[in-house]
C-alpha positions in Angstrom: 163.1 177.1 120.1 161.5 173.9 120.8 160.9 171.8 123.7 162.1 168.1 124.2 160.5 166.6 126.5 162.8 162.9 127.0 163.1 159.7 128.2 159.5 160.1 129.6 156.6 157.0 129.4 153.5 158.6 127.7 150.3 157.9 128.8 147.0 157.9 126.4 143.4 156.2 126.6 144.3 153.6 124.0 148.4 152.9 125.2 151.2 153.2 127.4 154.7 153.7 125.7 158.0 154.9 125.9 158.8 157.6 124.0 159.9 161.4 123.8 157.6 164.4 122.9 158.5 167.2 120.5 156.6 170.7 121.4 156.9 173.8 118.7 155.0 176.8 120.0 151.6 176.0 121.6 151.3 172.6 119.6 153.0 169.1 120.0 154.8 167.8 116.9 156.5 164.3 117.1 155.7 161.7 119.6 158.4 159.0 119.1 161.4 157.3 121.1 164.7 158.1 120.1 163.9 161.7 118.6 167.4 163.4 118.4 168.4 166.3 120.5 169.2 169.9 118.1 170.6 172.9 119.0 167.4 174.8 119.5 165.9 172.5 121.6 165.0 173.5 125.4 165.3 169.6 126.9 163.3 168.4 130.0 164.0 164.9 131.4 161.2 163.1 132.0 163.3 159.7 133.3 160.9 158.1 135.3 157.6 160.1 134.9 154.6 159.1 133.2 153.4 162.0 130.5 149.8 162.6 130.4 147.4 164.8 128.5 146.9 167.6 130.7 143.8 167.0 132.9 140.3 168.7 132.2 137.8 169.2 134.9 134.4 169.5 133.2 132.4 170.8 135.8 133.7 173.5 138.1 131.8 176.9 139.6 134.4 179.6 140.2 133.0 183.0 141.0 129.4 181.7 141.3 126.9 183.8 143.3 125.1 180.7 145.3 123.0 181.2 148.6 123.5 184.6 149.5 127.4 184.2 148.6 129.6 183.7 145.9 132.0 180.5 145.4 135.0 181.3 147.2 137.4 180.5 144.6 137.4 183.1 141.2 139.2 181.9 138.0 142.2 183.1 139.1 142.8 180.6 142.3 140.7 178.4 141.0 142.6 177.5 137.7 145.9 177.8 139.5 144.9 175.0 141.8 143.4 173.2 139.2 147.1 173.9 137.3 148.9 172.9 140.3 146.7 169.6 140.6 147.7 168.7 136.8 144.2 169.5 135.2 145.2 172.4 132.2 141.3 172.6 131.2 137.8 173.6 132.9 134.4 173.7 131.8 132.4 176.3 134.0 129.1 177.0 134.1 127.5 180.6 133.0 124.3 181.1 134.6 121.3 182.5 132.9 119.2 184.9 135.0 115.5 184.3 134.9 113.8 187.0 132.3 117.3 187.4 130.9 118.7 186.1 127.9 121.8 183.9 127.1 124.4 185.9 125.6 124.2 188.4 129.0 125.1 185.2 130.8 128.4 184.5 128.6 129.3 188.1 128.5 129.4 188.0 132.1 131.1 185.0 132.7 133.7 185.3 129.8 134.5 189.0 132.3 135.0 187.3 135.3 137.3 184.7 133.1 139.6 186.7 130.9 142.4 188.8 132.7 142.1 185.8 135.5 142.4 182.6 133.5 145.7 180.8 134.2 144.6 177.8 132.1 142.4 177.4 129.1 138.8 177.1 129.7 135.1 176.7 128.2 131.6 177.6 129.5 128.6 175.2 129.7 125.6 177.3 130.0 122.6 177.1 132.4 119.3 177.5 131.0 116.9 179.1 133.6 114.5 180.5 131.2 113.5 178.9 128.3 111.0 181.2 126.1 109.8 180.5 122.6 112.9 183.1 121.6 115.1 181.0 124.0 115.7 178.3 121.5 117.2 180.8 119.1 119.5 181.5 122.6 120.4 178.6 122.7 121.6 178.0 118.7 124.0 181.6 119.3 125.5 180.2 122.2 126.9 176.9 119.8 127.6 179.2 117.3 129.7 180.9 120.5 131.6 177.6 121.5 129.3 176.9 123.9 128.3 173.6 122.9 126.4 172.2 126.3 123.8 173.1 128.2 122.9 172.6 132.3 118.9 172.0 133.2 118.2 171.7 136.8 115.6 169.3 138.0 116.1 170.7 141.3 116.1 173.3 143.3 112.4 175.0 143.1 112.0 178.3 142.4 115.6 179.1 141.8 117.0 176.6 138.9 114.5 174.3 138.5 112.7 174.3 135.3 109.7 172.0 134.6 109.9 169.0 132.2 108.5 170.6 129.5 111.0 173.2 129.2 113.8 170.2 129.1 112.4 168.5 126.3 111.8 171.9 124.4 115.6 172.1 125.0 116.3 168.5 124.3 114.6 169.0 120.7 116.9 172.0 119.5 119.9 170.1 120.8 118.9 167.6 117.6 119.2 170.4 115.6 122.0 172.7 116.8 123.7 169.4 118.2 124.5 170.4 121.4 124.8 168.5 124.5 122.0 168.4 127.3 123.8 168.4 130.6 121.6 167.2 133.2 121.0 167.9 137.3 118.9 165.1 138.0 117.2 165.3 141.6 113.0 165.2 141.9 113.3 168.8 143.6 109.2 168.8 144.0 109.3 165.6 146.2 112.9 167.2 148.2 111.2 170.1 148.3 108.0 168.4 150.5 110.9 166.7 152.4 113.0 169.0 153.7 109.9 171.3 154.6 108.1 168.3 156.6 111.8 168.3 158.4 112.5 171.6 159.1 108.6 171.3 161.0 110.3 168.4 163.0 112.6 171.1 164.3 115.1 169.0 162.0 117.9 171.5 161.2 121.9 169.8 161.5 123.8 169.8 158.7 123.1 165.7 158.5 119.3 166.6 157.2 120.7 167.9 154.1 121.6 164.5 153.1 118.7 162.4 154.8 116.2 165.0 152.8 118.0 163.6 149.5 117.0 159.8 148.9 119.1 158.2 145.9 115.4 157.4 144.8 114.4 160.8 144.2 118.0 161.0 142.7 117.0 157.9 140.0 113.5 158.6 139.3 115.4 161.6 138.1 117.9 160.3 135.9 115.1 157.7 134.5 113.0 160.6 134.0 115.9 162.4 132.2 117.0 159.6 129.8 113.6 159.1 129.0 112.5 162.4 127.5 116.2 162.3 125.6 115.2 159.2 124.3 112.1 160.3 123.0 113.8 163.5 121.8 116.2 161.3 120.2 119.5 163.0 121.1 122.1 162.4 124.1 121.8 163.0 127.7 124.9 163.7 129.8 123.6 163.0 134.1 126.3 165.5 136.4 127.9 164.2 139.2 125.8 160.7 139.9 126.2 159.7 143.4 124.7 156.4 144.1 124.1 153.3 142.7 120.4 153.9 142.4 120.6 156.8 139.7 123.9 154.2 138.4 121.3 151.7 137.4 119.4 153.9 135.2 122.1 155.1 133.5 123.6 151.2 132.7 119.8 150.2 131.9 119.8 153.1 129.2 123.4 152.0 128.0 122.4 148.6 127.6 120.0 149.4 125.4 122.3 151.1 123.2 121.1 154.8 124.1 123.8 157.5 124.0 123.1 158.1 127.8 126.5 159.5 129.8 127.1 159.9 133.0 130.0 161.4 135.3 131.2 160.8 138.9 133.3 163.0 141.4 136.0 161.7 143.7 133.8 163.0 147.1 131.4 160.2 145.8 134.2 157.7 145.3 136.1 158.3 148.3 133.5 159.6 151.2 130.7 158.5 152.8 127.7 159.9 154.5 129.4 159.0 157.8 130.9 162.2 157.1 127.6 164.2 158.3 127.7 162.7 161.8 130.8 165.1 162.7 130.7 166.9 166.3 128.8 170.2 166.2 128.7 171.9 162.3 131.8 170.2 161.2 129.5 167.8 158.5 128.6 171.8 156.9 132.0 171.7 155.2 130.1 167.7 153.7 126.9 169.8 152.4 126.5 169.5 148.8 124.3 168.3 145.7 123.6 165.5 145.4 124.7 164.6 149.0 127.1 162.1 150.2 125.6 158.2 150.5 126.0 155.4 152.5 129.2 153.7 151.7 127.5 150.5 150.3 127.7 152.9 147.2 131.2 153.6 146.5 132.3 150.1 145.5 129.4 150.6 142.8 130.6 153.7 141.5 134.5 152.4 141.1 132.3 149.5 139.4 130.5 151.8 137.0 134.0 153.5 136.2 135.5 150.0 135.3 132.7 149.1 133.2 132.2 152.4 130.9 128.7 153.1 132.9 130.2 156.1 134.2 132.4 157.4 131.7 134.3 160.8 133.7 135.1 162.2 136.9 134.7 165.7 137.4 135.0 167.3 140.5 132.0 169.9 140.7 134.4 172.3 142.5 132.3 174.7 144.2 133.9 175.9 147.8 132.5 178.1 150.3 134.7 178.7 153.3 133.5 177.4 156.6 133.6 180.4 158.8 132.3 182.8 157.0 130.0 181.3 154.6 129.2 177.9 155.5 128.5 178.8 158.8 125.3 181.2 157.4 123.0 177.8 157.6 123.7 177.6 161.1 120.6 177.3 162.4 118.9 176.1 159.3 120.9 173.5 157.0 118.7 174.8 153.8 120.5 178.0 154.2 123.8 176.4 153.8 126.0 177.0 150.7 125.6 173.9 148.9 129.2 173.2 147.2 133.1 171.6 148.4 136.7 171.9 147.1 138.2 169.4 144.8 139.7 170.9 141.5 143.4 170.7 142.7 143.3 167.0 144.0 141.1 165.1 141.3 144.2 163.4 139.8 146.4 162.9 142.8 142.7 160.7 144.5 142.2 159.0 140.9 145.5 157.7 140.6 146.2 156.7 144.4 142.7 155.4 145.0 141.8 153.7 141.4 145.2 153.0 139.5 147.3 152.0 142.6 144.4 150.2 144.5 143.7 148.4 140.9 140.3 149.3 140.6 141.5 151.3 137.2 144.0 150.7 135.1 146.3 153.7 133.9 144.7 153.9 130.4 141.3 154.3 132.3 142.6 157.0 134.4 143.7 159.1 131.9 140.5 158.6 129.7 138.1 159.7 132.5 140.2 162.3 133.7 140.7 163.8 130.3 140.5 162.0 127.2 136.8 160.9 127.8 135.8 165.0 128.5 137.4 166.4 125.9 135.5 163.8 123.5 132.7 164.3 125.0 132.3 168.1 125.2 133.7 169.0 121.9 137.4 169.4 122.5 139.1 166.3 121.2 141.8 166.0 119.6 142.7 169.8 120.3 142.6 168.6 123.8 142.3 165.5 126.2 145.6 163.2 124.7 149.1 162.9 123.6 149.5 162.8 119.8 150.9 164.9 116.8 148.8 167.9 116.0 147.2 168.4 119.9 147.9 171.1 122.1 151.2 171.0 124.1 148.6 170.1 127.3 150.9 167.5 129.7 151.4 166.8 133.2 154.7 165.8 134.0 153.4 162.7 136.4 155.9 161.4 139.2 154.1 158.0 139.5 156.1 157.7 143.1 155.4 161.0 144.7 154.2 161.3 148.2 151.6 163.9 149.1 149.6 164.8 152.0 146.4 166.7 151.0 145.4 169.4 153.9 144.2 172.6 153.5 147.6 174.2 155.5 148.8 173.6 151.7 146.4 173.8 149.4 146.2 176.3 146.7 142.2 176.7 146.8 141.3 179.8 148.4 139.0 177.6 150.7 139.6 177.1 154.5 139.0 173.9 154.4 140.1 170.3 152.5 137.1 167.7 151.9 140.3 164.9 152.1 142.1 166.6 154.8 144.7 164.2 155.6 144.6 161.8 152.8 148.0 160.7 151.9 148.6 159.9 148.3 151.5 158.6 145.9 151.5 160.0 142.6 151.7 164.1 141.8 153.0 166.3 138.9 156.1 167.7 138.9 155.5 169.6 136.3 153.0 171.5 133.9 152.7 172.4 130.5 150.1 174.2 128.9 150.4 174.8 125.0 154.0 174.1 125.5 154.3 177.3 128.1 155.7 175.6 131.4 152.8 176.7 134.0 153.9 174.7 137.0 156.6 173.4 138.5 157.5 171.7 142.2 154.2 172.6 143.3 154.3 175.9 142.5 152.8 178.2 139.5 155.4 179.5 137.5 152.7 180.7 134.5 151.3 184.3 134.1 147.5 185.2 135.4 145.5 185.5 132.4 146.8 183.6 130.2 144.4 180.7 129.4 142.2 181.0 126.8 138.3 180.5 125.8 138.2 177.7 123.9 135.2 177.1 121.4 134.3 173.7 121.8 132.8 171.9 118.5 128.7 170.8 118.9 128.9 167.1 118.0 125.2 166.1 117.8 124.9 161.9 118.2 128.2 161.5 117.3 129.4 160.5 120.4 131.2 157.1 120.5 
């Protein structure tokens, strides 16, 4: 049988049309008005619903041991929230132990991924250790599918690595053409920051972010784009969070280098107002890069606009707030650093950008999906809505009302970063290769059943 899905608007990067969509198997076939209704045909009306390539979230951490804990969400809630949320694609992030190689790293993750999976997914990997024999590592993990890497410029002693070892990494990416995915904080100068505040007897929650300047964030990013540049090869920057690091990233563009950058919707949305709660309440606010003063947002929504920023991901990472939150306490360093977002990126993107008009549709579904899957080596298997691509769509309800709390969320969190945000626009339902994986709110699919995707290495051929 096939499935019809009719009478629905479809949504890409480049158009907005009406028109019906014709699914066999996994794949879609036809995307046309007016395709005729057979015998074999399973028939969805979509009357009134915008069809969108399913979302992809390119940088999530589900069952990642962080600060004494592990992220509260595995890839089984994780990527049914994500599902329920309209996003049908993660990127997670394998972690390379120190004196370990690469492939232990991805055997390990794709364990904690495979009988859990309820939508597809790929692995980025992060490089903690970077030996002569490393850069061999790194060519098996593209010849594995995992075609980008994550180098941390913070955190000393635990991720950090030093700038040598970046460029070393840089240079094989412009021979293995992989992707260079960058955490771009000055950890050395944080470091002597935070340790000259905890001395000061500094230790709320708030100092987490006041121990973060955006400086150290773009000295950072300039550093970053400057030691791709001189490797000659692309630079993706993770979640940027203030307009600082922002102006780096448009210099570097302006000059025509291939320097990328994404956003997440607790930069867009929230402000560091949110770390002046009563008691610990600004714990459930601590994460990396931390949250600005709200001069930055209109910058950010600017940066999306203009192609500066070019994807919102949602660097889902939760930790529940009374058991594992609450183990920084007395000491905000001890806090685990991470929040919830994957299951309400597209409901905040198309209430707070498309309906306020600061994006238009087309933008919302290229930074939300198209603009990923491009980008990380998935496109056109993944990331739009045309003859030959995966069956991936979200059934959008462009009127739907929705109140985000975490009384009825999917996360396994205890908390909602957004709690109380009220939002129109929500899928109705979910298809993933063609297989109907959500519906009313509610996961209909089977646990296990997405798939590792082997994303293609792209080198400078990014557009």
């Amino acid at each position: 049988m096939g499935l019809l899905i009719k009478n629905g608007t479809v949504v890409t990067a480049e158009k907005t049309f009406a028109a019906d969509v014709l699914i066999e198997a996994e794949t879609i076939r036809e995307v046309r008005a007016g395709i005729p209704v057979e015998p074999a045909h399973e028939v969805v009306d979509a009357s009134g619903m915008l069809l969108l390539p399913g979302g992809i979230d390119a940088h999530t951490h589900l069952d990642m041991p962080f600060g004494g804990t592990t992220s509260s969400d595995d890839f089984e809630t994780g990527t049914r929230a994500a599902a329920i949320g309209g996003t049908t694609t993660i990127v997670d992030f394998a972690i390379q132990a120190r004196g370990t190689r690469m492939r232990d790293a991805l055997d390990t993750w794709w364990k904690k991924a495979e009988s859990k999976a309820c939508i597809d997914y790929g692995l980025h990997m992060i490089v903690t250790d970077l030996p002569e024999a490393g850069l061999e590592d790194m060519d098996e993990m593209v010849h594995e599918g995992v075609a980008s890497f994550k180098l941390f410029m913070a955190y000393p002693n635990v991720l950090m690595v030093d700038d040598a070892t970046i460029f070393r990494a840089l240079q094989q990416t412009s021979r293995n053409g992989a992707l260079i995915c960058m955490h771009a904080e000055n950890g050395s100068v944080i470091d002597v920051i935070v340790r000259q505040a905890l001395a000061e007897g500094k230790t709320a929650p708030v100092y987490h972010a006041l121990t973060r300047p955006t400086l150290a964030e773009a000295e950072a990013v300039h550093r970053a784009i400057a030691m791709a540049e001189m490797a000659g090869v692309p630079i993706y920057i993770v979640h940027l969070s203030s307009e600082d690091a922002l102006n780096q990233v448009r210099e570097a563009r302006d000059r025509g280098l291939p320097a990328f950058a994404e956003t997440c919707p607790q930069y867009l949305l929230l402000s560091i107002d949110k770390m002046n709660l009563p008691g610990f309440e600004s714990a459930k606010y601590v994460f990396t890069p931390p949250l600005r003063e709200k001069e930055n947002l209109p910058k950010l929504w600017d940066g999306l606009r203009t192609d500066h920023l070019q994807v919102v991901s949602t660097d889902h990472c939760p930790f529940c707030f009374e058991d594992q939150k609450a183990l920084g306490r007395e000491d905000f360093t001890k806090i685990p650093n991470g929040g919830p977002g994957i299951e309400n990126r597209l409901q905040l993107l198309h209430h707070h950008g498309v309906g306020a008009g600061k994006i238009t549709l087309n933008r919302f579904v290229e930074i939300v999906s198209t603009a990923p899957a491009r980008i990380f080596g998935m496109y056109p298997q993944k990331g739009t809505i045309a003859p030959g691509s995966d069956a991936d769509i979200a059934v959008w309800d462009p009127k739907a009302k929705h109140l985000i709390s975490a009384k009825t969320h999917h996360m396994r969190v205890d908390y909602s970063m957004f709690e109380g945000f009220e939002v129109t626009g929500n899928a109705r339902q979910v298809f993933s290769r063609g297989e109907l994986i959500v519906k009313g709110g509610e996961y209909v699919g089977r646990v296990g059943r997405g798939q590792y995707l082997r994303r293609a290495a792209r080198g400078g051929a990014w557009q």
